[in-house]
C-alpha positions as CSV (number, residue, x, y, z in Angstrom):
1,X,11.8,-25.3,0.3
2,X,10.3,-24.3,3.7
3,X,6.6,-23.0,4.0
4,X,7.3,-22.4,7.9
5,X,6.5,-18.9,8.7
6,X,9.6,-16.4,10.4
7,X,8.7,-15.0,13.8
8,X,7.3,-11.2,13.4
9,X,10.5,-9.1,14.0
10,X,10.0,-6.4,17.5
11,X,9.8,-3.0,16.8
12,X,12.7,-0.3,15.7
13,X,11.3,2.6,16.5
14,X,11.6,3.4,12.5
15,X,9.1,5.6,12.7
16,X,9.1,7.3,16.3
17,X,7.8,10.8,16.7
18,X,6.2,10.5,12.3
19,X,3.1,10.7,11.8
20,X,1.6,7.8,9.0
21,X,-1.8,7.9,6.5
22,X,-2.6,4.8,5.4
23,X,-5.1,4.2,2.5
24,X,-7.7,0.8,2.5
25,X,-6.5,0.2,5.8
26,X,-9.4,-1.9,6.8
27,X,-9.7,-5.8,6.6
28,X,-7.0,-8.3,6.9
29,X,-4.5,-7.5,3.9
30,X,-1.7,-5.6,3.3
31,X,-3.2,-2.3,4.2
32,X,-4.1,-3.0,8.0
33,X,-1.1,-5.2,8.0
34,X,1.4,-1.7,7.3
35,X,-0.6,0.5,9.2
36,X,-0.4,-1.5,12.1
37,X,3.6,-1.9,11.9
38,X,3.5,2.1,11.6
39,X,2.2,1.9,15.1
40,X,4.2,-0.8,16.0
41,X,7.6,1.5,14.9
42,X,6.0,4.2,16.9
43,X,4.2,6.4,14.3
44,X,0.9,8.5,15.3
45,X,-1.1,7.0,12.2
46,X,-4.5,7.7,10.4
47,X,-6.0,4.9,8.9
48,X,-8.8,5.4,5.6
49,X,-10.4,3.5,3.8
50,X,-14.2,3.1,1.7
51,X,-15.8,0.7,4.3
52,X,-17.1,2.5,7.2
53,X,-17.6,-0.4,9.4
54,X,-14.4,-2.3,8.8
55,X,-12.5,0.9,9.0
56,X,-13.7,1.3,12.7
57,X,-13.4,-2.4,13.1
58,X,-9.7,-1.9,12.1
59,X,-9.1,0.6,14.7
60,X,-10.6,-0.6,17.4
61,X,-8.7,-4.1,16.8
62,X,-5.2,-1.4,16.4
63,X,-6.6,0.2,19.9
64,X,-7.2,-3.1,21.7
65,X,-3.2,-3.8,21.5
66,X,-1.8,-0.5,21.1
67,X,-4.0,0.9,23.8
68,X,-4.4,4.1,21.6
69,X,-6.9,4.2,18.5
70,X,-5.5,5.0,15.3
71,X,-7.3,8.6,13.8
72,X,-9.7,7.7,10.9
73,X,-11.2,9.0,7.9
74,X,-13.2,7.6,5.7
75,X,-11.8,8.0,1.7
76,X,-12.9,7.1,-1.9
77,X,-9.6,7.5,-3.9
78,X,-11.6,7.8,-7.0
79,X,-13.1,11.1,-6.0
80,X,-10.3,14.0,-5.4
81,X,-12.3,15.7,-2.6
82,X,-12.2,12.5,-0.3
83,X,-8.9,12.7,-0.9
84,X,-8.6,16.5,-0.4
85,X,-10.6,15.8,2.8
86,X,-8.4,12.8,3.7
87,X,-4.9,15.0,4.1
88,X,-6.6,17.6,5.6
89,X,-7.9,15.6,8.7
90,X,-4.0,13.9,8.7
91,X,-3.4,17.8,8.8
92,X,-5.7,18.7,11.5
93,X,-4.7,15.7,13.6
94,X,-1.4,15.5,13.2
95,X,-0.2,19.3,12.1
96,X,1.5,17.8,9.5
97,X,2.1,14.6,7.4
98,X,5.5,12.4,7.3
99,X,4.3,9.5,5.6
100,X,1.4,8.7,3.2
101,X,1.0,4.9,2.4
102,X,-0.6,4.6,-0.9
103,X,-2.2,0.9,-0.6
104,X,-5.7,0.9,-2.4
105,X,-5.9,-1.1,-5.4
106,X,-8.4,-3.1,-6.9
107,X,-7.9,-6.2,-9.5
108,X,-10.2,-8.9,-11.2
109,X,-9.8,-11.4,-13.7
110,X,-11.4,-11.1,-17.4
111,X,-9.7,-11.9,-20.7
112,X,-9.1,-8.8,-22.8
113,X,-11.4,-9.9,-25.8
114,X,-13.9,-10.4,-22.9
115,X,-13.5,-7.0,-20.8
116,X,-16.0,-4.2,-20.4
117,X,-14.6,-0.7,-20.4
118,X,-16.5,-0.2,-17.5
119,X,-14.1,-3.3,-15.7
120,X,-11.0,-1.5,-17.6
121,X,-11.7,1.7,-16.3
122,X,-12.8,0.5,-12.7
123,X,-9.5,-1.4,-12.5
124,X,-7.6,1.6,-13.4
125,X,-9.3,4.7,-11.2
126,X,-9.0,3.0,-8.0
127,X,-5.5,1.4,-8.5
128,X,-3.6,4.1,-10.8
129,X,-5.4,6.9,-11.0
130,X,-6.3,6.8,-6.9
131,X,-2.3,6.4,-6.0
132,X,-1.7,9.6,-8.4
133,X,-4.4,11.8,-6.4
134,X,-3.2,10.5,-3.1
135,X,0.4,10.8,-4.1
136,X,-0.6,14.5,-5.8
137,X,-2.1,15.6,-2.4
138,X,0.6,14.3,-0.6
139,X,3.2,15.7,-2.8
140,X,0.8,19.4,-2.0
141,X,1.4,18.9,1.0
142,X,5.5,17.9,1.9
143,X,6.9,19.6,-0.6
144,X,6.8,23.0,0.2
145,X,7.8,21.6,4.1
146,X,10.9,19.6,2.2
147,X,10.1,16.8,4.2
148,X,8.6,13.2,3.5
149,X,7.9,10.2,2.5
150,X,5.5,8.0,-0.4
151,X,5.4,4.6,-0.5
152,X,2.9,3.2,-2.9
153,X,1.6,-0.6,-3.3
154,X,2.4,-1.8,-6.7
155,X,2.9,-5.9,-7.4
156,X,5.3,-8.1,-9.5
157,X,2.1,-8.2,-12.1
158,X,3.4,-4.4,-13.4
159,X,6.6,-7.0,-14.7
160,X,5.1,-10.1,-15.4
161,X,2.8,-11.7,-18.0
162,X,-0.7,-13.4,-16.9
163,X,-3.6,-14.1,-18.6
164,X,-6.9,-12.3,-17.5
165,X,-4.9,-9.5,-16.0
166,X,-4.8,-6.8,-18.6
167,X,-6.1,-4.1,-16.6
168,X,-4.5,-4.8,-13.1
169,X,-0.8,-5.3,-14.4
170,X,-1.4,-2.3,-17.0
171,X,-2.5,-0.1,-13.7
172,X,0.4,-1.9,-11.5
173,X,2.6,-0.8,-14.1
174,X,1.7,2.9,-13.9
175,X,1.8,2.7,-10.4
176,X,5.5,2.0,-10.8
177,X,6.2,4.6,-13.6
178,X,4.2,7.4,-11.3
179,X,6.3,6.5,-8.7
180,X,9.4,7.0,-10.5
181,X,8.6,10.3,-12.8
182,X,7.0,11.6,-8.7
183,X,10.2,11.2,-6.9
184,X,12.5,12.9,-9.8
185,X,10.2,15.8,-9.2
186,X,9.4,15.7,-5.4
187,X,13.9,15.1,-4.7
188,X,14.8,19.0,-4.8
189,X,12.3,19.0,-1.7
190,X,14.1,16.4,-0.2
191,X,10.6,14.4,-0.5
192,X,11.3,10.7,-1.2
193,X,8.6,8.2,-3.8
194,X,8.8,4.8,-3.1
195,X,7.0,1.5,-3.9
196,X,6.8,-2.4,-3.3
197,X,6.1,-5.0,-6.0
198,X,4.4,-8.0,-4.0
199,X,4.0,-11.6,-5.7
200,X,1.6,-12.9,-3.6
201,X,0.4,-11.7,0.1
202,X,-2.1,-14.1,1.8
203,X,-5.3,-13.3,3.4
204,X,-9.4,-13.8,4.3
205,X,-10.4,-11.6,2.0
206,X,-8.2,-13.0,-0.7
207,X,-8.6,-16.5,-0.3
208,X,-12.5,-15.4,0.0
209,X,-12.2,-13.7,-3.8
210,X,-10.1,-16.3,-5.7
211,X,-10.0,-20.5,-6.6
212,X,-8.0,-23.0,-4.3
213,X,-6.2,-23.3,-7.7
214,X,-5.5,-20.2,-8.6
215,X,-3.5,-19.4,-5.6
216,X,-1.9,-23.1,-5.2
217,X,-0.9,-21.9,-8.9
218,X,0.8,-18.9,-7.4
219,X,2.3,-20.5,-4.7
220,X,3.8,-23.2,-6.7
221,X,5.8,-20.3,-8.4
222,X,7.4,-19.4,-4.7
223,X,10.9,-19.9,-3.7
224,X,9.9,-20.6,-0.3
225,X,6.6,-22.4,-1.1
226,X,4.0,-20.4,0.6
227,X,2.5,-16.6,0.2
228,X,3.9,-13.9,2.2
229,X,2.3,-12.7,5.3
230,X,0.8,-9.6,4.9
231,X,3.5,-7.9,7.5
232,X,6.4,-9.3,5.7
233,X,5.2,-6.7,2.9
234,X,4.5,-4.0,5.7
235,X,7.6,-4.4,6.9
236,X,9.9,-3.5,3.5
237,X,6.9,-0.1,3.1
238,X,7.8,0.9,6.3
239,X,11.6,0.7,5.9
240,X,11.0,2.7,3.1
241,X,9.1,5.3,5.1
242,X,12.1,5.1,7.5
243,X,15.0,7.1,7.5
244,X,17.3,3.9,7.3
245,X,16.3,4.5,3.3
246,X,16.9,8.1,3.0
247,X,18.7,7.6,0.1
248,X,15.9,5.6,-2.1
249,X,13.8,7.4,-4.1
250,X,11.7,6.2,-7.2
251,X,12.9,2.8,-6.5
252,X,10.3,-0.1,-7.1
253,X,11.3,-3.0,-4.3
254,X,10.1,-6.0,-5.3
255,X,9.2,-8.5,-2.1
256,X,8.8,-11.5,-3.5
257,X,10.3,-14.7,-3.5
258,X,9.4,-16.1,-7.0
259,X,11.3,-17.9,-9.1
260,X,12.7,-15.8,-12.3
């Protein structure tokens, strides 16, 4: 087992000439992490998220090595007029969407017998229910252009068993099953619905929010003995954004190097 990191691959040009929306783009995770690989593949993105100080941190960290700043627009997925307001400035900036990366989620860790409905419910509207409206408003908007592409975040929990993560797998789970019962619908319009299934993606905020042993737990579970960096995920969403997957659709991609 190796925990020595790859080199970042160079850019493709995957997504030259697309225009990208990224959702909790801000921060250090997987969200800034795929929006700036969108850039790097040479995509015109918009970047969103609920933090109005780390989203314009985020961009101004994308302009400094792009030398162009990212569009953004701040978005709630829990409330359908953010969203609403989210495609329409992709709209107004862009003239049209290509690709809407659905990456907000939210998690926690409480035992079931222990769990409030308000953490249940919390759990659920920002990870499920906020990839349905952002995929629904996306969907709104590429289908009747029959042209597009979804990729939502998901994670190996939506498969596997751990304690104190009722509501997080059960919403990862849907995530996966929206995805699927999305891209039968959306495939007459030539619109494809995609999604990843991480394991375990490290960064700040991350390490900040969980134990030493909680993610040494994790990592002991690794083929490769270490977490992912956050643009080894980006990488496989924006292959699936690309045309080099025209023919994937509802297809969950797990990136992940765990053991079975």
């Amino acid at each position: 087992m190796s925990r020595e990191v790859p080199p970042e691959p160079p850019g493709r040009e995957l997504l030259a000439g697309k225009s990208a929306v990224v959702t909790a783009a801000a921060g250090t995770g997987i969200g800034f992490a795929v929006a700036r690989r969108c850039m790097v593949e040479g995509a015109k993105v918009l970047i969103s998220d609920i933090h109005e100080r780390r989203l314009g941190e985020a961009a101004d960290r994308l302009a400094e090595e792009f030398g162009e700043r990212p569009a953004v627009q701040m978005c709630d997925v829990t409330v359908e007029d953010d969203v609403q307001g989210l495609l329409a400035a992709a709209v107004a900036e862009f003239g049209h969407v290509d690709v809407m990366i659905n990456n907000a989620g939210l998690g926690g860790t409480a035992d079931l017998v222990d769990m409030t409905d308000q953490q249940w419910h919390v759990v659920l509207d920002v990870t499920l229910n906020g990839t349905m409206r952002a995929t629904r408003a996306a969907l709104r908007h590429m289908m009747p252009r029959r042209s597009g592409a979804i990729v939502n975040n998901a994670s190996v929990m939506g498969w596997r068993a751990q304690a104190g993560q009722c509501h997080y797998a059960a919403a990862k789970a849907g995530v996966m099953a929206l995805t699927r019962c999305a891209a039968m619908e959306a495939a007459e319009a030539g619109v494809r619905v995609n999604c990843v299934a991480p394991s375990l993606a490290m960064h700040p905020f991350l390490a900040k929010v969980s134990s030493q042993e909680f993610l040494d737990d994790l990592v002991s579970l690794e083929a490769f003995d270490r977490a992912a960096e956050p643009w080894e995920v980006a990488n496989v969403m924006v292959f699936l954004a690309s045309d080099y997957a025209s023919y994937m659709t509802g297809e969950v991609v797990s990136v992940s190097s765990q053991h079975p």
